[in-house]
C-alpha positions as a Markdown table, in Angstrom:
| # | Residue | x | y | z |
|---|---|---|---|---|
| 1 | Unk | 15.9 | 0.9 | 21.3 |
| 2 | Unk | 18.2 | 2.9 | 19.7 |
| 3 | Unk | 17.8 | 6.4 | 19.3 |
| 4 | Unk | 20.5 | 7.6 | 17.3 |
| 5 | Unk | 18.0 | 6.2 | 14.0 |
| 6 | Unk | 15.3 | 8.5 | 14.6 |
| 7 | Unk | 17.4 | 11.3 | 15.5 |
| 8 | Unk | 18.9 | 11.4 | 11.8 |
| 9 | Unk | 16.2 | 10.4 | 10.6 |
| 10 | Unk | 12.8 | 11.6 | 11.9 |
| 11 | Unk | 12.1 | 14.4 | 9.1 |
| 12 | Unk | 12.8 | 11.7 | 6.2 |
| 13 | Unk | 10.2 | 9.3 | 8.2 |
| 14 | Unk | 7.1 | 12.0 | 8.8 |
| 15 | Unk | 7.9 | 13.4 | 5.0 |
| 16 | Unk | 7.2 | 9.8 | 4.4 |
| 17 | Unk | 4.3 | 9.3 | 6.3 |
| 18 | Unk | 2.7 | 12.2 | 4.9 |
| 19 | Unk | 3.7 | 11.3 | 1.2 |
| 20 | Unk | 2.4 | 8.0 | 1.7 |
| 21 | Unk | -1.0 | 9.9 | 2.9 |
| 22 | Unk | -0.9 | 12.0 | -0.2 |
| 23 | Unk | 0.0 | 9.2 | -3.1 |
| 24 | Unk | -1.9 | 6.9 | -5.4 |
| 25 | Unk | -1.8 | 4.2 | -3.0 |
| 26 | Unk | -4.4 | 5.6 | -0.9 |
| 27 | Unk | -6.3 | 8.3 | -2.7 |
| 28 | Unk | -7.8 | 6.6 | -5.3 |
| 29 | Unk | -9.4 | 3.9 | -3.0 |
| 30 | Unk | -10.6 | 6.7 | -0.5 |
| 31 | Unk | -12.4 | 8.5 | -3.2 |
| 32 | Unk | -14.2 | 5.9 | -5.5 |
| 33 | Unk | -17.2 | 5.2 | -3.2 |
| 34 | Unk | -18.2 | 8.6 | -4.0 |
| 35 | Unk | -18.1 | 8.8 | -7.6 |
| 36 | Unk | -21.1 | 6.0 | -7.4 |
| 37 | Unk | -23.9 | 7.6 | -7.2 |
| 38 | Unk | -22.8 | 10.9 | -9.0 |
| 39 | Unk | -21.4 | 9.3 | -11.8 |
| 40 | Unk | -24.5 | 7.6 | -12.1 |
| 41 | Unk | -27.0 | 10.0 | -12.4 |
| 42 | Unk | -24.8 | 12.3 | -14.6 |
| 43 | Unk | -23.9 | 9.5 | -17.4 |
| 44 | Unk | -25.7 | 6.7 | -16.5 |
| 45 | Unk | -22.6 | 4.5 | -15.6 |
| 46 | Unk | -23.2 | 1.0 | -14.1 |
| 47 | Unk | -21.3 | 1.2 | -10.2 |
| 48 | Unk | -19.5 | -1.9 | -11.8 |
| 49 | Unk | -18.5 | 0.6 | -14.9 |
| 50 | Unk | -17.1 | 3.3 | -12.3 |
| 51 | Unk | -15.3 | 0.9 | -10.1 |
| 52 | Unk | -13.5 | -0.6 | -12.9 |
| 53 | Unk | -11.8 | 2.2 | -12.9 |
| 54 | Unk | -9.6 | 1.7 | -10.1 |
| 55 | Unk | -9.2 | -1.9 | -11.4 |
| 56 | Unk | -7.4 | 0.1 | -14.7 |
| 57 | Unk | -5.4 | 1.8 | -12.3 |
| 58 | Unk | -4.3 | -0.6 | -10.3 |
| 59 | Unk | -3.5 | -3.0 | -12.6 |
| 60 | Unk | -1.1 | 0.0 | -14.7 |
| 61 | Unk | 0.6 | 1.0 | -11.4 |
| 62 | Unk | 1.4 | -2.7 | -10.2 |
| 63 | Unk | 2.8 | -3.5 | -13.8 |
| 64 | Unk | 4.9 | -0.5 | -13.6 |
| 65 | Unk | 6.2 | -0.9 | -9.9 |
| 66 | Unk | 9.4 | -2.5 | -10.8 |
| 67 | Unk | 10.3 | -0.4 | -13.7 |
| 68 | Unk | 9.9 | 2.6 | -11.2 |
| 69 | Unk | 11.9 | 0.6 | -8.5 |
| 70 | Unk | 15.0 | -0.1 | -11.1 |
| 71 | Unk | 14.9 | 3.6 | -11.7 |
| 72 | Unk | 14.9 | 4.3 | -8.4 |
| 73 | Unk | 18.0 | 1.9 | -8.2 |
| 74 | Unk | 19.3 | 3.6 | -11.0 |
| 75 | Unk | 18.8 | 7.4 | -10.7 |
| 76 | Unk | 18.0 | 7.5 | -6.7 |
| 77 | Unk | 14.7 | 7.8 | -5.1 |
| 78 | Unk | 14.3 | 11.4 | -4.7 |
| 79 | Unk | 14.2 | 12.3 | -8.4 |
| 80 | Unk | 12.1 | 9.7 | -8.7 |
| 81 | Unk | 9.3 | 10.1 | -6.3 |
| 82 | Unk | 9.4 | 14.2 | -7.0 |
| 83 | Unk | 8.6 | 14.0 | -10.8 |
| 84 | Unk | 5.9 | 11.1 | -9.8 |
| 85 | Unk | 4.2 | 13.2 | -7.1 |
| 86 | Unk | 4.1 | 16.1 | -9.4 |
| 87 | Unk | 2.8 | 14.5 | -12.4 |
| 88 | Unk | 0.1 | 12.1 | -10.2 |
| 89 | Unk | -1.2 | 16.0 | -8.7 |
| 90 | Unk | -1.9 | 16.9 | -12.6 |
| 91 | Unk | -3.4 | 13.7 | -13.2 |
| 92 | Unk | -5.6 | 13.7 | -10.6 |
| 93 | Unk | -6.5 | 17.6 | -11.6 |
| 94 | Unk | -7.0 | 16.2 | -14.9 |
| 95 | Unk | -10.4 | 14.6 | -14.0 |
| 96 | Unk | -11.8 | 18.4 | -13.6 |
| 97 | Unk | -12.1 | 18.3 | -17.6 |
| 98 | Unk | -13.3 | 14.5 | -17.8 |
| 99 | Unk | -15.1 | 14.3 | -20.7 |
| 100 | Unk | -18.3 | 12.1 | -20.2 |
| 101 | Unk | -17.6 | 8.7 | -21.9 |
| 102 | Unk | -16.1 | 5.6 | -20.5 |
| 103 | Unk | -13.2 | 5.9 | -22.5 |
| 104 | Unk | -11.9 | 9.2 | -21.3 |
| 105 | Unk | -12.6 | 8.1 | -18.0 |
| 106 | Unk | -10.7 | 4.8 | -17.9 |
| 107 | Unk | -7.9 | 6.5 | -19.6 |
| 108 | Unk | -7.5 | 9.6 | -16.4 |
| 109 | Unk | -7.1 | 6.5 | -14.2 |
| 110 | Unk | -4.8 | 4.9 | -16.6 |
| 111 | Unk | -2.5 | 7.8 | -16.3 |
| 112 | Unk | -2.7 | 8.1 | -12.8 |
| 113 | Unk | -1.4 | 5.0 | -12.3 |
| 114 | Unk | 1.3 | 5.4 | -15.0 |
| 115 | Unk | 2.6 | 8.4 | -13.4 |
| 116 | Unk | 1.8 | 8.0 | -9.7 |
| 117 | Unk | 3.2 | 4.7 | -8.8 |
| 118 | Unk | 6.2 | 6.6 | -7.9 |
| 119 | Unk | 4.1 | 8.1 | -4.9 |
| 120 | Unk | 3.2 | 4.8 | -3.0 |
| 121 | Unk | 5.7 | 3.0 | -0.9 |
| 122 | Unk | 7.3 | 1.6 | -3.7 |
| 123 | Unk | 9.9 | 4.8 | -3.5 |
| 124 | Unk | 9.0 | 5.7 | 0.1 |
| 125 | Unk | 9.9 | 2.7 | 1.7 |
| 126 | Unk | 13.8 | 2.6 | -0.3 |
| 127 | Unk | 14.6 | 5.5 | 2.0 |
| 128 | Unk | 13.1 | 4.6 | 4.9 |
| 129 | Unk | 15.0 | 1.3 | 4.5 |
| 130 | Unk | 18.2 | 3.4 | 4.1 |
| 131 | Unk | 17.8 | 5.4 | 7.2 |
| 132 | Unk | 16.7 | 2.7 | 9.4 |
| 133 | Unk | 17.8 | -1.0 | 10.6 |
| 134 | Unk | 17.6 | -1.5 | 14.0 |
| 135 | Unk | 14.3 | -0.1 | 14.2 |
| 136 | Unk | 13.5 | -1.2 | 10.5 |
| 137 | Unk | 10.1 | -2.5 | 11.8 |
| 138 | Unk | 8.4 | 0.3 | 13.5 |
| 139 | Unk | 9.5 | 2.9 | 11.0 |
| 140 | Unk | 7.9 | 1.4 | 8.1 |
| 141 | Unk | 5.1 | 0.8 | 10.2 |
| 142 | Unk | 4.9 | 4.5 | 11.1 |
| 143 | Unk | 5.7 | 5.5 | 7.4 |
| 144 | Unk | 2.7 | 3.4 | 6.1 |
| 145 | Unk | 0.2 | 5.0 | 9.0 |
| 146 | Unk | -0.2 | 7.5 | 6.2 |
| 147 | Unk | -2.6 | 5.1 | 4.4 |
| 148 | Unk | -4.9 | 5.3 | 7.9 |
| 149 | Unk | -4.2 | 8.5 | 7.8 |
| 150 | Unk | -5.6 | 8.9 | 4.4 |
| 151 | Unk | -8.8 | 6.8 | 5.2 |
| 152 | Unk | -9.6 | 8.9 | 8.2 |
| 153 | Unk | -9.5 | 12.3 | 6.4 |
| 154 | Unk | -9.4 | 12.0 | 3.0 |
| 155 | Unk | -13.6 | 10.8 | 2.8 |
| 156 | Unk | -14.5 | 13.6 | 4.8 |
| 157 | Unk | -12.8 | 16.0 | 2.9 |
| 158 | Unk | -13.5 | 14.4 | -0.3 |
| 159 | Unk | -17.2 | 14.1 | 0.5 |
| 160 | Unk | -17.7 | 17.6 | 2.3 |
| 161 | Unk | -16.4 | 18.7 | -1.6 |
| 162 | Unk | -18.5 | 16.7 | -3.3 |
| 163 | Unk | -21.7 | 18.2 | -1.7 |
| 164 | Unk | -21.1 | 21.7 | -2.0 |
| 165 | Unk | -19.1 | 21.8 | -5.5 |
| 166 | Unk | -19.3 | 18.4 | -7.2 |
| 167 | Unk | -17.5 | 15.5 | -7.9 |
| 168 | Unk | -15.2 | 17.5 | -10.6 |
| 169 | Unk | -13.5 | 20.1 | -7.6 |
| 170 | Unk | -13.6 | 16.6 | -5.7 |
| 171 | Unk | -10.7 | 15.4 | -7.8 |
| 172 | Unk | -9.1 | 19.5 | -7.9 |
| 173 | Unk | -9.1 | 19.6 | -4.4 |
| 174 | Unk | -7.4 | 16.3 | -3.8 |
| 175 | Unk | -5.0 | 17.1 | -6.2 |
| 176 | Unk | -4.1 | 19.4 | -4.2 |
| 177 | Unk | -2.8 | 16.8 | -1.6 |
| 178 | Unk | 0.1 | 15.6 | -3.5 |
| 179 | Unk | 1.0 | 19.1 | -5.2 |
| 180 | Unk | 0.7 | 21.6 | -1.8 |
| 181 | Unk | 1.2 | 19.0 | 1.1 |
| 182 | Unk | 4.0 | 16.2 | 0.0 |
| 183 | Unk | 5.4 | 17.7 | -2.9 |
| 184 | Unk | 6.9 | 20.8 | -1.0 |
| 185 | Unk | 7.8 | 18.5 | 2.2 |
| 186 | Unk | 9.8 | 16.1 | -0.4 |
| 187 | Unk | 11.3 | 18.9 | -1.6 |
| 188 | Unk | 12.7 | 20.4 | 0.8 |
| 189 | Unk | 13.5 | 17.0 | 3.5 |
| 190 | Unk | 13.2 | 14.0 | 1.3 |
| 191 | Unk | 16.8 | 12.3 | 0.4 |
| 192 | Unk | 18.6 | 9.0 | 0.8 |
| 193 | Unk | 20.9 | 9.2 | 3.6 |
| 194 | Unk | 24.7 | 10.4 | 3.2 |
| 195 | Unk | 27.2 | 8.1 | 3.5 |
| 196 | Unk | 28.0 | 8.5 | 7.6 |
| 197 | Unk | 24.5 | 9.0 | 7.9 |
| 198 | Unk | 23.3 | 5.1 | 7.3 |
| 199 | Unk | 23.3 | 2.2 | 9.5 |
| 200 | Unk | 26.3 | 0.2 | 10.0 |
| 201 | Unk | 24.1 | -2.8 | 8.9 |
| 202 | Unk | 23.1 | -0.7 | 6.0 |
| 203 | Unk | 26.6 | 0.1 | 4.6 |
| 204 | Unk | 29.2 | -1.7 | 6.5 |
| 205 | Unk | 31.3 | -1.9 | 2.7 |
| 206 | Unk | 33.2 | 1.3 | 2.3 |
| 207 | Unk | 30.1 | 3.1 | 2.6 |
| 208 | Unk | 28.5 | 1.3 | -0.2 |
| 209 | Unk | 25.2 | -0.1 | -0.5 |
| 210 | Unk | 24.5 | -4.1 | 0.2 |
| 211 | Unk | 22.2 | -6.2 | -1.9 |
| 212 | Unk | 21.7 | -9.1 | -4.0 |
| 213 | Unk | 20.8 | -7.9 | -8.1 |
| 214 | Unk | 17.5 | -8.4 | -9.3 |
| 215 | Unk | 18.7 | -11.7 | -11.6 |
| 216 | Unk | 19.9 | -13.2 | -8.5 |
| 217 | Unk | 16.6 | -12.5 | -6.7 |
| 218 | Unk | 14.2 | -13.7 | -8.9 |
| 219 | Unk | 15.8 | -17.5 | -8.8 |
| 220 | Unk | 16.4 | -17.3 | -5.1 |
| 221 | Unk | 13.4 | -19.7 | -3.6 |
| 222 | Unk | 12.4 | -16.8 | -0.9 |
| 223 | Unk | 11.6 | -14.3 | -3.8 |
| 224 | Unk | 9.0 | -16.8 | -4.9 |
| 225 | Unk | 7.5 | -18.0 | -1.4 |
| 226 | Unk | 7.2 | -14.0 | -0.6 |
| 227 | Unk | 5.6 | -13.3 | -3.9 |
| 228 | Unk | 3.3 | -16.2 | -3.6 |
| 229 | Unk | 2.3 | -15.3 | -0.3 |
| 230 | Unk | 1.6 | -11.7 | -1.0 |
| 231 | Unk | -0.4 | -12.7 | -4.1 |
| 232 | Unk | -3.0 | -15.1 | -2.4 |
| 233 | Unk | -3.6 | -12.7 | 0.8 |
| 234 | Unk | -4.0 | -9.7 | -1.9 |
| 235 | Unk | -6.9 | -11.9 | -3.5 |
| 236 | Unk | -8.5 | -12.6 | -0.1 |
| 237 | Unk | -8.4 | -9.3 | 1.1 |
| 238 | Unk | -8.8 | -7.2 | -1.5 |
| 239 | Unk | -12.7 | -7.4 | -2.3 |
| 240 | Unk | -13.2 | -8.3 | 1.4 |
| 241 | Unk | -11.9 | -4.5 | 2.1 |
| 242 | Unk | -14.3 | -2.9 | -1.0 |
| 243 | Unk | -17.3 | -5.1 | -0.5 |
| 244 | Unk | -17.0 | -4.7 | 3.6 |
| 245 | Unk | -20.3 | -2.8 | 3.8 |
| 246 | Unk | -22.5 | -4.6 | 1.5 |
| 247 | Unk | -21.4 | -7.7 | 3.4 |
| 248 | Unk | -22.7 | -5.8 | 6.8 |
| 249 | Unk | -25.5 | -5.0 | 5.2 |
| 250 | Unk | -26.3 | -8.4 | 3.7 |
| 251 | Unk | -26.9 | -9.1 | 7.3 |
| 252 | Unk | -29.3 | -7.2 | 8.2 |
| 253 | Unk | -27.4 | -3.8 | 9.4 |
| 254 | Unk | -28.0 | -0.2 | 7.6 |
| 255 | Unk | -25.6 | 2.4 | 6.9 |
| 256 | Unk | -24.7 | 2.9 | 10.6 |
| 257 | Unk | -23.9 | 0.0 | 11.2 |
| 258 | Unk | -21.7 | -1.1 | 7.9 |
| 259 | Unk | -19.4 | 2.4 | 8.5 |
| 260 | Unk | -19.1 | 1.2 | 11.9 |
| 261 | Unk | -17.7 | -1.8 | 10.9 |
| 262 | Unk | -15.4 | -0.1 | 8.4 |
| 263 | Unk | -14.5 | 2.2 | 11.1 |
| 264 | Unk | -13.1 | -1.1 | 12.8 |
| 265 | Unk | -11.1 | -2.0 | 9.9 |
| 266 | Unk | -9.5 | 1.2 | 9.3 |
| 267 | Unk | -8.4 | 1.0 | 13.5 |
| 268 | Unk | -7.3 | -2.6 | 12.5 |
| 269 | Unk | -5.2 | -1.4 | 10.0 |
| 270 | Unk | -3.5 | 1.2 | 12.5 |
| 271 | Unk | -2.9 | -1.4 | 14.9 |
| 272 | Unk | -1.4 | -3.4 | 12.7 |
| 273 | Unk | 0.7 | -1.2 | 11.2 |
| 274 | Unk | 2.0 | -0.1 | 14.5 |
| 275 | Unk | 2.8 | -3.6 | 16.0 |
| 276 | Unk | 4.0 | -5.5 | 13.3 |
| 277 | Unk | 6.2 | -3.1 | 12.9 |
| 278 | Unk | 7.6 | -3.5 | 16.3 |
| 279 | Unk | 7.2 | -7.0 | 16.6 |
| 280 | Unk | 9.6 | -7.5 | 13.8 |
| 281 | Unk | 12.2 | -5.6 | 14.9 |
| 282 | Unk | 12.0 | -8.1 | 17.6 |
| 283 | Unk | 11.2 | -11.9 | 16.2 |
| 284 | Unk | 12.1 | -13.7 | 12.8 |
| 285 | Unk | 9.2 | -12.2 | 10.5 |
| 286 | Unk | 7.7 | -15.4 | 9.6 |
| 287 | Unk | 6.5 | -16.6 | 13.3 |
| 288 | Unk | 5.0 | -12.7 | 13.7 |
| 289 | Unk | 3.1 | -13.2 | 10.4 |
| 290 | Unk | 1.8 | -16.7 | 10.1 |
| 291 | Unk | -0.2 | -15.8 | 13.2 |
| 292 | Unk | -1.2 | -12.4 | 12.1 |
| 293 | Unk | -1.7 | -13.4 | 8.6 |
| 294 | Unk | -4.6 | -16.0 | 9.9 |
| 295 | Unk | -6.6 | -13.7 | 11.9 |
| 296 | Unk | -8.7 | -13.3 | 8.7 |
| 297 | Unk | -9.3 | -16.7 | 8.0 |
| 298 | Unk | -11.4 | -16.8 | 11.6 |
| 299 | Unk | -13.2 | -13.3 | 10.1 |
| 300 | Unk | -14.1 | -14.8 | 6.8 |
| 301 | Unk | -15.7 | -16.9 | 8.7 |
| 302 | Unk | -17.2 | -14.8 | 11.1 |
| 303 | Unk | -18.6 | -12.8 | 8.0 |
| 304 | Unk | -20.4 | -15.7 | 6.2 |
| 305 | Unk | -23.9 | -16.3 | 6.5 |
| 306 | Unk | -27.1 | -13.6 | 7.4 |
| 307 | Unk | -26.6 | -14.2 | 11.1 |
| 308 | Unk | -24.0 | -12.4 | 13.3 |
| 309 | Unk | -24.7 | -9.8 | 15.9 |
| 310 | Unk | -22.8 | -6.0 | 14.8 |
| 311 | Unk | -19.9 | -6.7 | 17.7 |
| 312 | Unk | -19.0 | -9.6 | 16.0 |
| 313 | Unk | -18.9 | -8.4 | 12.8 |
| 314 | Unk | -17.1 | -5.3 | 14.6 |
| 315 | Unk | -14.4 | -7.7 | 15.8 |
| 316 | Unk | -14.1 | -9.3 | 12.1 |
| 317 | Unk | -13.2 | -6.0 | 10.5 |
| 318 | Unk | -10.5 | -5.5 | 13.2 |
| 319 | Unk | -9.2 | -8.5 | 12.2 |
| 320 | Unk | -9.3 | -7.9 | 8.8 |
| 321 | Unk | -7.6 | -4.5 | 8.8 |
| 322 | Unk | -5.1 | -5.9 | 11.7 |
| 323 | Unk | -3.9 | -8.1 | 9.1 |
| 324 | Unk | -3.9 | -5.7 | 5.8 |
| 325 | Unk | -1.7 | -3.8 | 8.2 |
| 326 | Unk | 1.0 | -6.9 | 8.9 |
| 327 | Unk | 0.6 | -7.3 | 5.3 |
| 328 | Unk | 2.1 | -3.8 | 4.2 |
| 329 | Unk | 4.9 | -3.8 | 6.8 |
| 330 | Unk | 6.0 | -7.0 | 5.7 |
| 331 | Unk | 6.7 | -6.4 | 1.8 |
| 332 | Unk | 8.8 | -3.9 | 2.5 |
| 333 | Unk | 10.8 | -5.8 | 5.7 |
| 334 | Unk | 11.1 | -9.2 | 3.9 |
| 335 | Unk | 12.2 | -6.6 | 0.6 |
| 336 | Unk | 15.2 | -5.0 | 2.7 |
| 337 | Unk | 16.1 | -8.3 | 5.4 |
| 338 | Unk | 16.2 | -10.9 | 2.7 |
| 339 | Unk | 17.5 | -9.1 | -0.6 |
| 340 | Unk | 19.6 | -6.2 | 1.2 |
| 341 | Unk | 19.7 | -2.3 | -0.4 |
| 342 | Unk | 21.8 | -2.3 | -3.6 |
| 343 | Unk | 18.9 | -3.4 | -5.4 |
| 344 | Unk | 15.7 | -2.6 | -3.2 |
| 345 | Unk | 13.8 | -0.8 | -5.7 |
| 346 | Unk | 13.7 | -3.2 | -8.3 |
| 347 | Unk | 13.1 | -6.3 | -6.1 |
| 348 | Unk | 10.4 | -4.2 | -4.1 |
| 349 | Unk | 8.4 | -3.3 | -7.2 |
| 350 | Unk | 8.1 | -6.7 | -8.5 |
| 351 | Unk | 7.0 | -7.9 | -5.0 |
| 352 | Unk | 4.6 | -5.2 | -5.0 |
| 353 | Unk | 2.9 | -6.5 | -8.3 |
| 354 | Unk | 0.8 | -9.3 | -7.2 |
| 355 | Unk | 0.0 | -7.1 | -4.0 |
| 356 | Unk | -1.2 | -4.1 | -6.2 |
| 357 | Unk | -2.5 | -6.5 | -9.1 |
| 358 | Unk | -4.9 | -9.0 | -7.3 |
| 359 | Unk | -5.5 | -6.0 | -4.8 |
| 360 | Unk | -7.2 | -4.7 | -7.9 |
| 361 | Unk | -8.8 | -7.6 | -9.4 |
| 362 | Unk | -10.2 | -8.9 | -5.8 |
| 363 | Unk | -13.2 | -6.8 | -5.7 |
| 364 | Unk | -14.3 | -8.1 | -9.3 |
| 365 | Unk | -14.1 | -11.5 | -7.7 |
| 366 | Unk | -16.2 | -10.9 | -4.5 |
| 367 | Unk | -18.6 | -8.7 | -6.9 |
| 368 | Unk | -19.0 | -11.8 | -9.5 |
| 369 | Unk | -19.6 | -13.9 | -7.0 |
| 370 | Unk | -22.2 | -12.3 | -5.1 |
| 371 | Unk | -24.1 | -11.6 | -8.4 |
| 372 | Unk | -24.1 | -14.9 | -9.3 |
| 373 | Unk | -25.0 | -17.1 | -5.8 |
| 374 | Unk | -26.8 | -14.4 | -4.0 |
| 375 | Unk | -24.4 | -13.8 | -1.1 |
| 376 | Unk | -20.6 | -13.1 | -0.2 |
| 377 | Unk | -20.6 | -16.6 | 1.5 |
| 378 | Unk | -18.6 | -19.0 | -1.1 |
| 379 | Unk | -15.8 | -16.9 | -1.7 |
| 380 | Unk | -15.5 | -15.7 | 1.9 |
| 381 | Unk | -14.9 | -19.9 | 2.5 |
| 382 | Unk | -12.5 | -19.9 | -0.5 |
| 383 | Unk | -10.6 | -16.6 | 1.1 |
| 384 | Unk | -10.8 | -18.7 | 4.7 |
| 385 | Unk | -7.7 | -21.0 | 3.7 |
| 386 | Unk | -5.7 | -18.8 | 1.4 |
| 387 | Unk | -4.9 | -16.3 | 4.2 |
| 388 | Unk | -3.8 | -19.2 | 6.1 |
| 389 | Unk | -1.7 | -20.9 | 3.3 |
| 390 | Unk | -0.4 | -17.3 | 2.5 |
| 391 | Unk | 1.1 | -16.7 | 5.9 |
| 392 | Unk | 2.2 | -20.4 | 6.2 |
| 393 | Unk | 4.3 | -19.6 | 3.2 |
| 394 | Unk | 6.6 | -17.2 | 4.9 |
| 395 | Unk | 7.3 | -19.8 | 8.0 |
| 396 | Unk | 9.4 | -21.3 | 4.9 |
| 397 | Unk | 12.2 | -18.1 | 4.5 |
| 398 | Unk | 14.7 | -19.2 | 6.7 |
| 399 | Unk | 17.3 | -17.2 | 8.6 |
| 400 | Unk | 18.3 | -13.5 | 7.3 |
| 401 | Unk | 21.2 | -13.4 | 5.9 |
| 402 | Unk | 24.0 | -12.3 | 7.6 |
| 403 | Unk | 26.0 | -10.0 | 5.0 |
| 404 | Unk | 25.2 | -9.0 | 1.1 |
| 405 | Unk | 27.9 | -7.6 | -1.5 |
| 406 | Unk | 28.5 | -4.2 | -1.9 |
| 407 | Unk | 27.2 | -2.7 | -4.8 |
| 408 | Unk | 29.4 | 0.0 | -6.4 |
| 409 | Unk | 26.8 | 3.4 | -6.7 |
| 410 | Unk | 25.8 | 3.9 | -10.5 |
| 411 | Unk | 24.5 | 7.9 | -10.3 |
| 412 | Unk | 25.8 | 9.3 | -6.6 |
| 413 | Unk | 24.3 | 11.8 | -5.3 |
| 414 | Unk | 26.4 | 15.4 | -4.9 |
| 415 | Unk | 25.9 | 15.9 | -0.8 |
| 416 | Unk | 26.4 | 19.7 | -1.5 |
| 417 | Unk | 23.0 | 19.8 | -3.5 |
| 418 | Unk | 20.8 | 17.7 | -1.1 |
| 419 | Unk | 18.8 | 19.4 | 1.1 |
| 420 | Unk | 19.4 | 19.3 | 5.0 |
């Protein structure tokens, strides 16, 4: 391993870890199992009324991913992801005041995924990408830990809140994530490496940037098989991940037992994070995900039916969350490996569309369908296959390419204003 990368690069990395922590891409998801019951007594929402709220905000934030990657292209990242940490803080502060119809409430979470989508990966990861090559793999890996990191504190925080003040500080103190934690860090360490400062592999033009353009992208075949393959193991996962304890419960477990089991998935998702990461610094990235990428299929089934002792269902959310982690890593790897850096931003947001979109729209699915039949059972067979036929799709990349044309810098940055 080579050292030299983390050495530069190590304050960039845990600023990105931590902003990753602090964004829209995990808070809002951490929070909304609270709201349920609180939401519900106060205004008499339906919990189908109150989770459709993340659906709004998901949906916003995955349409807008590439327009914030082009101006992350455009202007650089830090600008960027500063103005969208700040603003996602307000937002999120914003639901303090919530007035109590559905219409002010599905338009907070509009905003916040209007404004925040600047404080998930989709700017995080152009940096990281910058900094590191060699080691690629495990840093994104590490970077994206901030999402486990999220899920381990951010409910107990949020709910210890909830209790003693109510679910309106809730939101103020979580605000206070991006605003006080990854706002000042970002400030002060968060920039796009200096010209001697990337990997040779990086910039090995004059010190410019390397990359295909978006135009070329989009008709390039890999584009499509990664977008395809991200969009069908977003729609099996998804609801899987929202509906986890009802489906533990559906077989006979309480409480206890269900968090256990979402206890698994949240170490699953660490793991997999973690050594994925590593694993593709070290193989082609579609023989480490086809495998990794089916490890649900085998939980799906696991899941189905009432039977099923609580260590097998235990083992089934590892799998799960072992997978959601591959999953992560690998948008960002394929983003940098097949399509280069003078257009990552761009390329990366519209990759990150179907992820964020049918990530959204999942739980709907799983929800409809356990209404309707009863049970989780028919669209945990229908999820079976397309996690299968979602990894099988990257086994069809091909080699990475060897070398990309440098791209001439539209805005560069002045190194005597960037912070050390």
């Amino acid at each position: 391993m080579q050292a030299g990368e983390f050495s530069k690069g190590w304050k960039v990395l845990l600023t990105c870890l931590l902003g990753v922590a602090c964004g829209a891409s995990p808070l809002p998801f951490n929070i909304i199992g609270l709201l349920f019951d609180p939401l519900q007594s106060e205004f008499g929402w339906t919990r189908l009324q109150v989770s459709a709220g993340v659906t709004v905000f998901g949906i916003t934030a995955a349409l807008l991913a590439p327009l914030y990657g082009a101006a992350s292209d455009r202007f650089g990242v830090r600008p960027v992801t500063l103005i969208s940490v700040f603003l996602f803080g307000l937002s999120f502060a914003a639901f303090f005041v919530m007035p109590g119809s559905l219409v002010g409430y599905y338009s907070l979470w509009f905003m916040v995924g209007l404004v925040g989508i600047g404080s998930t990966p989709v700017t995080w990861s152009r940096a990281i990408n910058l900094w590191f090559f060699r080691n690629r793999g495990l840093a994104l890996g590490i970077m994206l830990l901030g999402t486990s990191l999220a899920a381990i504190v951010v409910p107990k925080l949020a709910g210890a809140v909830l209790q003693d003040q109510g679910w309106r500080y809730m939101f103020l103190y979580m605000a206070g994530l991006p605003l006080l934690v990854s706002l000042p860090l970002a400030v002060l360490f968060f920039r796009e490496p200096r010209d001697a400062e990337r990997p040779r592999e990086v910039a090995e033009q004059g010190g410019n940037t390397t990359g295909i353009d978006f135009a070329t992208a989009i008709k390039d075949r890999r584009f499509w098989l990664i977008f395809a393959s991200i969009m069908l193991i977003a729609t099996a996962y998804g609801g899987a991940h929202i509906h986890m304890i009802p489906i533990v419960m559906d077989h006979g477990f309480g409480i206890d037992g269900a968090t256990t089991v979402m206890s698994s998935v949240g170490l699953g998702i660490f793991a997999g994070r973690i050594i994925t990461g590593a694993l593709l610094d070290r193989f082609w990235a579609g023989h480490v995900a086809f495998p990794l990428l089916s490890l649900p299929a085998i939980a799906c089934v696991m899941l189905a039916g009432q039977d099923g002792t609580l260590t097998a269902l235990v083992i089934a959310g590892f799998m799960l969350g072992f997978a959601a982690g591959a999953e992560s890593d690998l948008i960002a790897y394929l983003t940098g490996r097949y399509f280069g850096m003078g257009h990552y931003g761009k390329i990366y947001g519209m990759l990150y569309l179907p992820f964020g979109l049918f990530s959204a729209t999942s739980p709907m699915i799983y929800g409809g369908v356990r209404d309707a039949t009863g049970s989780y059972d028919l669209i945990l067979f229908v999820a079976a296959p397309l996690f299968i036929l979602g990894g099988a799709l990257l086994l069809f990349l091909g080699r990475y390419p060897e070398s990309f044309p440098s791209v001439e810098p539209t805005s560069p940055p002045t190194p005597e204003m960037e912070p050390a």
